[in-house]
C-alpha positions in Angstrom: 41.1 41.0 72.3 41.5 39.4 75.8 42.9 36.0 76.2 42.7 33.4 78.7 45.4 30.7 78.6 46.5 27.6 80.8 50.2 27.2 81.8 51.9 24.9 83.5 54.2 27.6 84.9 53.9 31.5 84.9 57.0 33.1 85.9 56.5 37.1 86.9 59.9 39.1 86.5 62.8 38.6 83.6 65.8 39.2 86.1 67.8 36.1 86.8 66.1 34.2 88.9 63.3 34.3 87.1 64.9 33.5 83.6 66.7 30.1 85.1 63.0 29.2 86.6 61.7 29.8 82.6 64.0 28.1 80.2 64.3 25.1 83.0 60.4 24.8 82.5 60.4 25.5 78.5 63.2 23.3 77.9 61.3 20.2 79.8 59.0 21.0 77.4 56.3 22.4 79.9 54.1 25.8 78.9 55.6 28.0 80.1 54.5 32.4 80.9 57.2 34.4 81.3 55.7 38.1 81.9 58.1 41.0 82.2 57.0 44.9 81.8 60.5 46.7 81.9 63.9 45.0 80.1 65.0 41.6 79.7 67.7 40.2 81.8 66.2 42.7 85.0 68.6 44.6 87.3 71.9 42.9 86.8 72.0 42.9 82.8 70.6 46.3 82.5 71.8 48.4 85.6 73.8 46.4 88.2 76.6 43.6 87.8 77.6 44.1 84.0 76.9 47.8 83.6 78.7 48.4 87.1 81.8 45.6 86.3 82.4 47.0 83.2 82.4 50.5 84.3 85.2 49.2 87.0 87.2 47.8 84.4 87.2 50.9 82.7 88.6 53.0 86.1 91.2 50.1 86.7 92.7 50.6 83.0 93.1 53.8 84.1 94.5 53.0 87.8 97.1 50.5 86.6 98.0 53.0 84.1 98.6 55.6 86.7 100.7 52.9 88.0 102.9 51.6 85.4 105.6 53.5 86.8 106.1 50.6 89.6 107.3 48.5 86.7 109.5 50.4 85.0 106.9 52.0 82.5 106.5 55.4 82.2 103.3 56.8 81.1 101.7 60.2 81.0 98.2 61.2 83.3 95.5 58.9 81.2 93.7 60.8 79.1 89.6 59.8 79.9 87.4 60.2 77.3 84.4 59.2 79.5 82.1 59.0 76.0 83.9 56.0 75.0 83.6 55.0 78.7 80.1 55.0 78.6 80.0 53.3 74.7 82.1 50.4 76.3 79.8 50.5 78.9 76.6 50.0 76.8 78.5 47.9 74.6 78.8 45.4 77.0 75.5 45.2 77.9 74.3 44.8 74.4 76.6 41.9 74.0 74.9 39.8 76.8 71.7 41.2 76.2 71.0 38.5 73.6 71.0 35.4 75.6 68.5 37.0 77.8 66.6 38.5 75.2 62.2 37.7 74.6 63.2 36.3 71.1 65.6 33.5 72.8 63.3 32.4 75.3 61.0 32.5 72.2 62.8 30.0 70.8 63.4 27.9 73.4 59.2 27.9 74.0 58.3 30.4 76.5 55.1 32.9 75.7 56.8 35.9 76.5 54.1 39.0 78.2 55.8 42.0 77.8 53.6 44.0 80.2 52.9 44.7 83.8 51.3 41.6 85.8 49.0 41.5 88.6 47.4 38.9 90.2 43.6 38.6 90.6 43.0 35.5 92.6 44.8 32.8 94.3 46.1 31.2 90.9 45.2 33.7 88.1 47.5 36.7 87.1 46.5 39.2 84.6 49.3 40.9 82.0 47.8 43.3 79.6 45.1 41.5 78.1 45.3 38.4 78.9 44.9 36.3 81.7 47.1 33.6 82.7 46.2 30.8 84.9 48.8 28.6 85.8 49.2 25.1 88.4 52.6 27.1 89.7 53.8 30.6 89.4 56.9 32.4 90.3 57.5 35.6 91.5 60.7 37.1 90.5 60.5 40.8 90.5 63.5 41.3 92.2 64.4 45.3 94.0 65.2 48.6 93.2 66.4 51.6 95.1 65.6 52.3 98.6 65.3 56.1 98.7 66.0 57.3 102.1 63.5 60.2 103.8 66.0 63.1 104.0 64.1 66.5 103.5 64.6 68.3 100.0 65.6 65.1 98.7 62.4 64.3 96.5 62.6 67.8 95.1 66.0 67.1 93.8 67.6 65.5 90.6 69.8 62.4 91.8 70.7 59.4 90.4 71.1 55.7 91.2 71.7 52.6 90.0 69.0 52.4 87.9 70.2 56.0 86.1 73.7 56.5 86.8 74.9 54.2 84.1 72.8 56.3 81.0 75.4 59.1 81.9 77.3 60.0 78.2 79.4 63.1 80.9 81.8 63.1 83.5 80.4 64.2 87.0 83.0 66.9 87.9 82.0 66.1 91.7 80.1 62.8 92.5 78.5 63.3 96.1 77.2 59.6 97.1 74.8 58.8 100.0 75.4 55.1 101.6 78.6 53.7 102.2 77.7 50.3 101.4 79.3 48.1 98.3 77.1 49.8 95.6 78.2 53.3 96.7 81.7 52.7 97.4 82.4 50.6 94.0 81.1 53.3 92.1 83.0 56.2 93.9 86.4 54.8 93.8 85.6 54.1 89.9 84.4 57.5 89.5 87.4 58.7 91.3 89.6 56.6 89.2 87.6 58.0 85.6 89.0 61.6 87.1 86.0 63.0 89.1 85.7 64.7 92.5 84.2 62.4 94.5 82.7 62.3 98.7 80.9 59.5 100.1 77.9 60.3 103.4 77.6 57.1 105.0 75.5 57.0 108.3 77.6 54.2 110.1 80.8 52.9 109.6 81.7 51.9 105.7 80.8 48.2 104.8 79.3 47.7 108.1 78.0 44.1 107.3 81.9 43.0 106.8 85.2 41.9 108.7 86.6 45.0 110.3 89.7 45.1 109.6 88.8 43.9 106.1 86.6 47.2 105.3 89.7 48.8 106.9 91.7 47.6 104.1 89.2 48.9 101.3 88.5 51.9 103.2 92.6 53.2 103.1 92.6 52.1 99.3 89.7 54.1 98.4 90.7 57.5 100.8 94.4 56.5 98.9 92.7 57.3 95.6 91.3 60.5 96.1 87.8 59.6 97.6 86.4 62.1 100.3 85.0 59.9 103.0 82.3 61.2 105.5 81.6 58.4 108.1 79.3 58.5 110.9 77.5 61.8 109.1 73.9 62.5 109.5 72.2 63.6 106.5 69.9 66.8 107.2 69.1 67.7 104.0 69.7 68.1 100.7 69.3 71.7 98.3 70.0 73.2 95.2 73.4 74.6 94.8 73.6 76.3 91.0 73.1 74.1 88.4 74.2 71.1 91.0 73.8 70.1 94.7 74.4 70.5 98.3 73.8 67.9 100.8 74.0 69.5 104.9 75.7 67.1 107.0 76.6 66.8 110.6 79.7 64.9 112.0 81.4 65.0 115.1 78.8 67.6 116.2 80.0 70.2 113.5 77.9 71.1 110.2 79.2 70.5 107.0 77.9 71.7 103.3 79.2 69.7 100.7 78.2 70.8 97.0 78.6 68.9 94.3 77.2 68.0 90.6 75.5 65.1 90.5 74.2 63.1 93.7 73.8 59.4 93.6 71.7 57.7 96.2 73.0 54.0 97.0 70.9 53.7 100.4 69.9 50.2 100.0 67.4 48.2 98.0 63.1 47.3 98.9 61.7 45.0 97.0 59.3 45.7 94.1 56.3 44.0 94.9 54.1 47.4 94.3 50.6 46.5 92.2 51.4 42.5 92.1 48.5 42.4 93.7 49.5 40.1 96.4 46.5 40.2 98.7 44.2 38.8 96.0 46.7 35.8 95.6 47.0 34.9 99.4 50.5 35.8 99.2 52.0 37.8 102.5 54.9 40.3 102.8 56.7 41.9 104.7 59.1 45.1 104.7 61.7 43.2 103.8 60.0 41.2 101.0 57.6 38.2 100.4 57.8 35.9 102.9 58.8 32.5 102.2 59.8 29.0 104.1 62.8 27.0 103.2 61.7 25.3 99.9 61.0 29.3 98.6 56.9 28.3 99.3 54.9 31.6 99.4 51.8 31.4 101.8 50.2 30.8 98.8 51.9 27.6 98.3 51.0 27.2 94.0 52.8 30.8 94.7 56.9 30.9 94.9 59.3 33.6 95.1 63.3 33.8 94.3 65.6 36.7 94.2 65.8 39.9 96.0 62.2 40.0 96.0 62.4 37.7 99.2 64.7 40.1 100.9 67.0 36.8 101.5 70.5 37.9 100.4 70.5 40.6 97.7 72.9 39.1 95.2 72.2 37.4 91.9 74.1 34.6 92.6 71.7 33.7 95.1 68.7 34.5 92.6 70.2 31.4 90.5 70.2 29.3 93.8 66.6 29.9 94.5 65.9 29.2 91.2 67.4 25.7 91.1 65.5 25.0 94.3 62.2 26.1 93.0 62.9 24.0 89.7 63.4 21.2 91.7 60.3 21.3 94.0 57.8 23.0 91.2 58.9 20.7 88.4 59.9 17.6 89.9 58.2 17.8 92.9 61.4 17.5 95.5 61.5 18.9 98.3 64.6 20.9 98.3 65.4 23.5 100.9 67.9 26.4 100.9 71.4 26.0 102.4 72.3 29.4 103.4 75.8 28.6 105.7 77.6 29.4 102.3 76.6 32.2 100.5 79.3 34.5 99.3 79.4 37.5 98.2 82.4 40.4 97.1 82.7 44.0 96.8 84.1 44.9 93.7 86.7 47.8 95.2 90.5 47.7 94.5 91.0 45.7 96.5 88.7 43.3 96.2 86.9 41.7 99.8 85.0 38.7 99.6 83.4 37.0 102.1 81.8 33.4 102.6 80.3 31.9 106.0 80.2 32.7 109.5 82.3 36.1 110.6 84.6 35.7 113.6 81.8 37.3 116.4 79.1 34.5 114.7 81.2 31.7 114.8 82.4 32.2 118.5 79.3 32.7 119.3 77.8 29.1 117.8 80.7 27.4 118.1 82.5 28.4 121.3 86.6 28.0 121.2 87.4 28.7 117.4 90.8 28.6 115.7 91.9 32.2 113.1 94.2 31.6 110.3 95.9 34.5 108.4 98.2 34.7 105.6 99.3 38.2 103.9 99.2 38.4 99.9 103.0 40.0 100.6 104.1 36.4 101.2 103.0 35.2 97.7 105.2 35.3 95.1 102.7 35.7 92.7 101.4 38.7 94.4 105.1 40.2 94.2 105.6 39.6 90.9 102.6 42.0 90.0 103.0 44.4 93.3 99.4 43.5 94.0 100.7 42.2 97.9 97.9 44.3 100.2 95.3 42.2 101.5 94.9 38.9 103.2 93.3 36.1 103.9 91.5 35.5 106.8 89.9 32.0 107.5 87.9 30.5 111.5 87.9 27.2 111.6 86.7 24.8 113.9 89.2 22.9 116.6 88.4 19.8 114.3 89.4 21.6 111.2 86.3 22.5 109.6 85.8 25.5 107.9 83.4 27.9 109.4 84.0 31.1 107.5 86.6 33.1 105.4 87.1 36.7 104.2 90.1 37.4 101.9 90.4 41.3 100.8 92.7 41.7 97.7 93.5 41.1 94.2 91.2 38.7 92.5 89.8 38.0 96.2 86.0 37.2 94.6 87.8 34.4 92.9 89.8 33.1 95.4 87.2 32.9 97.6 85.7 29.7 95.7 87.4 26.9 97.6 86.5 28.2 100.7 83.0 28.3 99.6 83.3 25.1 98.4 84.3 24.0 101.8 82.1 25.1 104.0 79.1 23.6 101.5 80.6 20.1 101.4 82.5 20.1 104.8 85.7 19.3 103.3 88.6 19.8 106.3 91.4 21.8 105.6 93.3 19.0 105.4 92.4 18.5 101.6 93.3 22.0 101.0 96.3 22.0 102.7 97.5 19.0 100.4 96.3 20.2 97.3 99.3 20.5 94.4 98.5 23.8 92.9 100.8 25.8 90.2 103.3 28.4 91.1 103.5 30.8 91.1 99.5 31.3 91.1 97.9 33.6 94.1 95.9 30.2 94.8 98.8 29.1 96.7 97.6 31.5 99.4 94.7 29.4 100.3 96.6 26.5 100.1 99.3 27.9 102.6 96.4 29.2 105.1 94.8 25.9 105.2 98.6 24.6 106.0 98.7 26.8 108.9 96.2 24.8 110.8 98.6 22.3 111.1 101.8 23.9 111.3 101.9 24.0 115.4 101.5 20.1 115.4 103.8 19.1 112.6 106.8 21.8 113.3 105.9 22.2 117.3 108.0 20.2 120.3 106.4 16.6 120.0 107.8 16.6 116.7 110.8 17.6 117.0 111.2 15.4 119.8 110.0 12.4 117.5 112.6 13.6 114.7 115.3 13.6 117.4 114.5 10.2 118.3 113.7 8.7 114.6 117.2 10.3 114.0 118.8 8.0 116.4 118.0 4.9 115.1 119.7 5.4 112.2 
């Protein structure tokens, strides 16, 4: 029987933007729609950050014990059953599914619409068979693979992020199109897990980082066994046996390269198919919905967070929009997006994080900039474990103020917090430089590249000169 009901707010999309927006709401005790057709917890829970994390964990178990060797341990090949793989994969996913589950948000007062919703008018949205009207609504549908037009393509079986993960076999030989993070975490993991594995990438390989910083990652990955193809045009893709063959071109030579399985990681569009988003008054764009600073559709009872806004695809960012859509929709403040520090890490061995403005951006706005460097061989820490390539990289104002950082190594999407933290607050690297920290801890690196900036006026001639003379009096 349809159903007509009045809410307070009506969130479209379970990923995690859109739950934050839902239990903010249920737990002020507001009513509260959430309306989700496909699984709770979106993209990330189901097949993104956990799925591919743990997946990564499972290739570095066998990478370090490939390893052990350095340390005195001496181990045979790993033996990869890639079953278990996949059970540990699943395994944690069902472990976290929980606290994004219908039944939680259930409990904590959300009516939960398990079914696909559209909207109708300017503030009614329709989800199965009933019809929601709500005084705000949120649209968090987030993206899903962008599938690029290559002929044959559409004709043959690939995977990607969305089906990779459901995989209970070993690809003997991976062939990934795209070169960004998605493709090349999961082909030096499959690498790693014992398959065959060759990356096509268009361009240059994590073309939206530092340089010499994709340079790093790029010699780790080639190091493990991964077949890298840059600056290749796709022509097409056919059938080879019971696998594939995609037809490349590089350096003006043609290349055939067949494998088993292809996986597309080409880039992400945002799902905004049937919202009907003309009847709400709501515009978009290639990209995504468009929205001003305070996440305001053109509808403006209408809001949008996540990827769905094509603003930074990460769902760390998804959980920023939906604490500034919580603020203005709920309590009616008019918070805006701060975007100068939004971080974001490739999940390679090594790591590379970055957070800020890169080195061509910050010259650019700020003129006359200063580059600090320290190298993860100069930490003890890093020694200790034989973890010592990478570095850190921080720009920095002529006053001292942080204006971007990229560190590529161990445990580098950790270590990039404090710069982070600095840019957001404008603390001067003078209170990282005097931090205390405990040694031998990697965090001393940041601690010794923020010292840097000073080094040239505390060690340099003016203060040797003012040692001399303070020397002489006694």
């Amino acid at each position: 029987m349809a159903e007509t009901i009045d809410v307070d707010i009506c969130v479209v999309g379970a990923g995690a933007g859109g739950l934050l927006v839902a239990a903010a709401a249920a737990l002020l005790r507001r009513p509260v729609v959430l309306v989700e057709e496909a699984a709770m917890g979106g993209d990330c829970l189901n097949v993104g950050c956990v799925p591919s994390k743990a997946l990564i964990a499972a290739a570095r178990a066998a990478a370090d014990a490939r390893r052990a060797g350095r340390f005195g341990i001496l181990l045979n090949e790993p033996a990869v059953d890639y079953a278990r793989v996949h059970d540990h994969v699943q395994d944690v996913i069902a472990g976290i599914a929980p606290q994004d589950s219908a039944e939680r948000y259930e409990g904590l007062g959300c009516r939960v619409i398990r079914a696909h919703g559209s909207f109708t008018g300017r503030g009614k949205l329709v989800a199965g068979d009933v019809t929601v009207r709500a005084r705000r609504f949120v649209i968090a549908t987030g993206s899903r693979p962008s599938v690029p037009p290559v002929p044959g393509l559409a004709e043959m079986p690939y995977l990607t992020n969305e089906t990779i993960f459901a995989l209970a076999t070993l690809p003997s030989h991976l062939v990934v199109i795209g070169g960004g993070p998605i493709g090349l975490e999961l082909a030096q993991a499959y690498r790693r897990l014992g398959a065959r594995v060759s990356v096509i990438e268009m361009a240059a390989l994590l073309g939206n980082d530092d340089p010499e910083a994709a340079d790093a990652v790029r010699g780790s990955v080639r190091r493990d066994g991964v077949e890298l193809h840059e600056g290749a045009k796709l022509l097409g893709v056919e059938r080879e046996g019971d696998g594939i063959a995609a037809i490349i071109e590089q350096d003006g030579a043609r290349n055939r390269i067949a494998g088993s399985h292809l996986l597309v990681a080409a880039g992400r569009k945002p799902t905004i198919d049937g919202l009907g988003l003309e009847a709400a008054g709501v515009s978009s764009g290639r990209k995504g919905i468009e929205t001003d600073q305070r996440l305001r559709t053109t509808n403006r009872r209408i809001y949008a967070v996540g990827d769905v806004t094509g603003r930074h695809l990460f769902t760390h960012v998804a959980g920023q929009h939906a604490g500034i859509v919580i603020r203005n929709a709920l309590f009616r403040l008019p918070a805006k997006l701060d975007e100068r520090a939004i971080p974001w890490v490739t999940y390679t061995d090594p790591e590379l994080a970055h957070v800020g403005l890169g080195e061509a951006a910050a010259r650019a706005e700020h003129g006359p900039i200063r580059i600090l460097r320290g190298s993860f061989a100069d930490n003890d820490r890093a020694r200790t474990e034989r973890a010592t390539a990478g570095f850190v990289k921080v720009i920095a104002s002529r006053q001292g103020r942080v204006l971007g950082a990229t560190i590529v190594g161990r445990h580098a999407g950790e270590l990039i917090a404090p710069w982070a933290i600095a840019i957001t607050r404008g603390i001067k690297l003078s209170a990282l430089a005097g931090l205390v920290l405990p040694y031998p801890t990697l965090g001393e690196l940041n601690k010794s590249v923020a010292g840097s900036f000073y080094a040239p006026a505390l060690f340099g001639e003016r203060a040797r000169w003012l040692a001399r003379w303070l020397a002489k009096l006694g």
